[in-house]
C-alpha positions, 0 to 999 in steps of 0.5 A: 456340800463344800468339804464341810461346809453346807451352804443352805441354797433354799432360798437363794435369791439367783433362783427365780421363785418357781425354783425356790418353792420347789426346793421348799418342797422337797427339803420338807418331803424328801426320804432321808438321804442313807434311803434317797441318796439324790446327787442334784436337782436339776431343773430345766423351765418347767421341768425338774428332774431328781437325779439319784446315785442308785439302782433302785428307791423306793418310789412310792415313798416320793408319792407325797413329793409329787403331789407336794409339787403341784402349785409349785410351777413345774409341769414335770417331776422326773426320777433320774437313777443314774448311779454314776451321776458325776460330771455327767448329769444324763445316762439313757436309761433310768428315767422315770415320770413321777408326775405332770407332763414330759415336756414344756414351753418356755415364756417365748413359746420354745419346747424343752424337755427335762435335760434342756440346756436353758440360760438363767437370764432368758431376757438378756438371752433375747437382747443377744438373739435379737443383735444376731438376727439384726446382724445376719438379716434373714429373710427368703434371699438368705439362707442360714446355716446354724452350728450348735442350734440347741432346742433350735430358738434361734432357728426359729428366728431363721425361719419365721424372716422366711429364711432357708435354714439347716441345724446341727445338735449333737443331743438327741432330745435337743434335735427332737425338740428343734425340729419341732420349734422350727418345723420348716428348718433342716435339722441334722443330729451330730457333732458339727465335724461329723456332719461337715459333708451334709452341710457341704451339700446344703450349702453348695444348693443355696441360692442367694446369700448364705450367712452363719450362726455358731454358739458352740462350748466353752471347746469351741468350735472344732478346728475342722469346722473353723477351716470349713466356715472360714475358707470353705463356705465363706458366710458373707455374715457370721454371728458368733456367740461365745461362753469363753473369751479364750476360745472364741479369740483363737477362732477370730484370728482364723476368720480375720487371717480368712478374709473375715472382719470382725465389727462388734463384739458385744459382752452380755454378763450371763452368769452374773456373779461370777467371772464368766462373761458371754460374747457375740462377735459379728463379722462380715466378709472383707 
């Protein structure tokens, strides 16, 4: 809803079909919304989650929506009463499992759960993963430190080459979730400033070359991790993917002014149809 204007997204052409059959689904079966009052529907690969503004439903009135379900795609339905649902999609508690499995792998084989954060082009996701790996060269001489590693698909990437690699996330289930798609990585749980003293330790063991990976928020990266990566740690490479240009131009000056030098910087239009453009800078170590 946009004040009064209601802009019908049922089958809105960006979706891909999985989620276009979903929503047909529950525009058929779904309660009224004065006895269902859902805030979003999110969907994360095959998981998809009924984020509700209430305490308490009906659940058996969601029954025919779960069979309804099946043959859609989505491996799992989950209820989600968060009666503060807002900015903030998540709360711990409320969750509920209406149907299928609490977990799923996506076409590269990455475990998710239903809050995962997954890119809407998973294809050009790839081409700016696979620039990265070019970039950095892991293999067993070279170790990698990996900030903001999410589900840990690019720690996997670190790792398979033979690579040393330690991961920091600040989500729970997204640590749970990395330390299985890349079992022989380290993974640490926090945000990257909280966690600076263990990376220290990390670093200051590796043997060989050390090289860095950051994808942090539209924030970032905070300005004590900048200082850290920049004058501490010193990564012969860095590979840098960033959603906004503003931010990321703030923490480049910091590595070019550290010694650092930038050599590509690669735009990938992630979020087409709108003005937002995500950007992979590689630097190397003057």
């Amino acid at each position: 809803m946009r004040r009064d204007e209601l802009i019908p997204i049922h089958d809105c052409p960006v979706h891909t079909e999985r989620v276009r059959a979903l929503v047909r689904v529950l525009v058929k079966h779904l309660p009224p919304g004065n006895e269902f009052p859902l805030a979003y529907l999110h969907v994360a690969g095959a998981q998809a989650t009924l984020i509700v503004k209430a305490h308490k439903v009906d659940t058996e009135r969601l029954d025919t929506v779960a069979t309804a379900v099946v043959g859609t795609g989505i491996d799992g339905l989950w209820l989600h009463l968060h009666p503060a649902a807002g900015r903030r999609l998540f709360a711990r508690s409320g969750w509920r499992l209406l149907r299928g499995a609490p977990e799923s792998r996506d076409p590269r084989g990455i475990l998710h759960g239903p809050t995962a954060f997954m890119q809407a082009l998973p294809d050009l996701h790839s081409r700016a993963t696979n620039d990265a790996v070019r970039h950095l060269d892991p293999r067993p001489s070279v170790s990698v430190l990996d900030l903001y590693c999410g589900l840990g698909a690019t720690l996997r990437e670190w790792t398979q080459a033979g690579s040393a690699a330690l991961g920091v996330e600040l989500s729970g289930e997204a640590t749970r979730f990395a330390a299985r798609n890349a079992p022989s990585a380290s993974v640490l749980r926090g945000t990257c400033a909280q966690r600076l003293p263990q990376v220290r330790e990390w670093w200051a063991g590796r043997e060989g070359e050390r090289v860095a990976y950051v994808n942090p928020p539209r924030s970032g990266l905070e300005e004590k991790v900048t200082d850290a990566i920049a004058r501490e740690f010193r990564p012969a490479r860095l590979a840098y993917l960033s959603c906004s240009a503003g931010t990321l131009a703030r923490d480049l000056a910091a590595f070019e002014s550290a010694g650092h030098v930038v050599s590509v910087i690669r735009p990938y239009d992630f979020f087409p149809g709108t003005h937002h453009v995500e950007t992979l800078a590689l630097l190397e170590l003057r």
